[in-house]
C-alpha positions as CSV (number, residue, x, y, z in Angstrom):
1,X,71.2,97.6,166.8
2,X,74.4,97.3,164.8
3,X,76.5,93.9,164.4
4,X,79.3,93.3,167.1
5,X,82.3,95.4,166.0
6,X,86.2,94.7,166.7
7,X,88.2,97.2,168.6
8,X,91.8,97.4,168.2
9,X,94.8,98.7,169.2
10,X,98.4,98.8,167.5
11,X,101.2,98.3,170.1
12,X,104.8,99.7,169.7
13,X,106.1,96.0,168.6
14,X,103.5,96.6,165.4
15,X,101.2,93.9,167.0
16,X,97.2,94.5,167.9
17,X,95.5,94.2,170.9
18,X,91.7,93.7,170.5
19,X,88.4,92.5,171.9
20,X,84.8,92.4,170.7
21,X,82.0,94.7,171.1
22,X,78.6,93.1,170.6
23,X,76.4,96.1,170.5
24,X,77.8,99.3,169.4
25,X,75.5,101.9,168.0
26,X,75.9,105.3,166.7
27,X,77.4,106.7,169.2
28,X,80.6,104.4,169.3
29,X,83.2,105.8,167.5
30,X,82.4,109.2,169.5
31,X,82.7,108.0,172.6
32,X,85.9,106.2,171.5
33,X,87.2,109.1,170.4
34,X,86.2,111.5,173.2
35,X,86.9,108.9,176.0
36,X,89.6,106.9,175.2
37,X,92.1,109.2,173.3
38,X,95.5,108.1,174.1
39,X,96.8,104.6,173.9
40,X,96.9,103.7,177.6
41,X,93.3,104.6,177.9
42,X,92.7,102.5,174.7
43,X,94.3,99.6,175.9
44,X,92.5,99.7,179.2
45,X,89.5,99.2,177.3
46,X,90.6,96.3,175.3
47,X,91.9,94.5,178.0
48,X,88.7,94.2,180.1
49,X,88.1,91.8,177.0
50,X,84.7,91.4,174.7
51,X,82.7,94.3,175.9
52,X,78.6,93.9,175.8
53,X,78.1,97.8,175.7
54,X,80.2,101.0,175.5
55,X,78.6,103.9,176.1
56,X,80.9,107.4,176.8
57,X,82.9,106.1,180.0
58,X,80.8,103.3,181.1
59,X,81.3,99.7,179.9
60,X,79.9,96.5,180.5
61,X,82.8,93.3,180.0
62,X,81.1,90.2,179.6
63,X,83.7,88.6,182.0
64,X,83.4,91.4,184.5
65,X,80.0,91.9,184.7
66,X,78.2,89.1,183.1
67,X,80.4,86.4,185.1
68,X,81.1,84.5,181.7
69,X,84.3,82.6,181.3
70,X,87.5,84.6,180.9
71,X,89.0,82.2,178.1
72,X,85.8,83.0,176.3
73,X,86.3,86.6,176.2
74,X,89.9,87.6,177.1
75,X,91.5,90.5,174.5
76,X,93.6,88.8,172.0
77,X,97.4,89.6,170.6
78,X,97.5,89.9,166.9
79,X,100.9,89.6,165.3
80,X,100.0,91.7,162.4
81,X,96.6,93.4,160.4
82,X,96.7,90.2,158.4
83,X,95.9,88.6,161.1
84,X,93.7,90.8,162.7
85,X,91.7,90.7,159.5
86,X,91.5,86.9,159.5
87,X,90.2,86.8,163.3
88,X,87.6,89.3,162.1
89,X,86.6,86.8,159.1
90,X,86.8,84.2,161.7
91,X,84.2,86.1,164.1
92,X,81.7,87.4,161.2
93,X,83.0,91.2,161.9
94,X,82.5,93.1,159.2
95,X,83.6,97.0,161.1
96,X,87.0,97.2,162.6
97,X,87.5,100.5,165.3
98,X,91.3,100.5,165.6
99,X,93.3,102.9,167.9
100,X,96.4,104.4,165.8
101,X,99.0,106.8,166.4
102,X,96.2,108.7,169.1
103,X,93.2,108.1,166.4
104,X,90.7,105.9,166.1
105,X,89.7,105.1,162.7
106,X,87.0,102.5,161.1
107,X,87.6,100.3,158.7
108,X,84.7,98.3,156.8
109,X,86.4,95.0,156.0
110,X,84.3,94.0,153.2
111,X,86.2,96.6,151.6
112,X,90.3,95.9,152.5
113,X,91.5,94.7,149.5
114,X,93.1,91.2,150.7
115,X,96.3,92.0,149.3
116,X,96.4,95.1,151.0
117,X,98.6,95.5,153.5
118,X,97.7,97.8,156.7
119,X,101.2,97.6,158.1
120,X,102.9,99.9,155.1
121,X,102.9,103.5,155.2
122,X,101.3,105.3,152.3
């Protein structure tokens, strides 16, 4: 079992949409990437809040499922990857899976430079 991951999704106002994923495994990022290609479908996902399990189409939300408290898990708005990034410091993530431009790409965050900046092309 891996550590919980952070899913994301950049919104047309440049902001992120994400939630937590506290057991992803190997099989993740392709299911992501088969199941929830385009940005609606991504942002379906994320706003079912912290998920417990992915796994192709089927999902477990711990609000949903798990009857836990909503404020506990709802998805949260991030103004920028700045902030995204300290939320993920915040949470002890360490593996960001972030829906851009139809892609989903991973990012170890141990290894964004701080100074970076995600937002910039090039």
């Amino acid at each position: 079992m891996r550590d919980p991951i952070l899913l994301a999704v950049e919104l047309s106002s440049g902001s992120f949409l994400s939630c937590r994923l506290l057991h992803p495994d190997r099989h993740t990022l392709p299911s992501l990437k088969r199941w929830y290609r385009t940005m609606p479908e991504a942002i379906f996902l994320i706003q079912l809040g912290d998920l417990h399990y992915l796994k192709e189409r089927q999902t477990s939300a711990l609000y949903r499922d798990w009857g836990d408290s909503w404020q506990d898990h709802q998805p949260r708005i991030n103004t920028s990857f700045n902030h995204l990034k300290a939320l993920a410091r915040t949470l002890k993530i360490k593996t960001l899976l972030c829906h851009q431009s139809q892609l989903w790409i991973e990012l170890n965050l141990k290894s964004v430079n701080q100074v970076d900046n995600f937002d910039r092309p090039g």
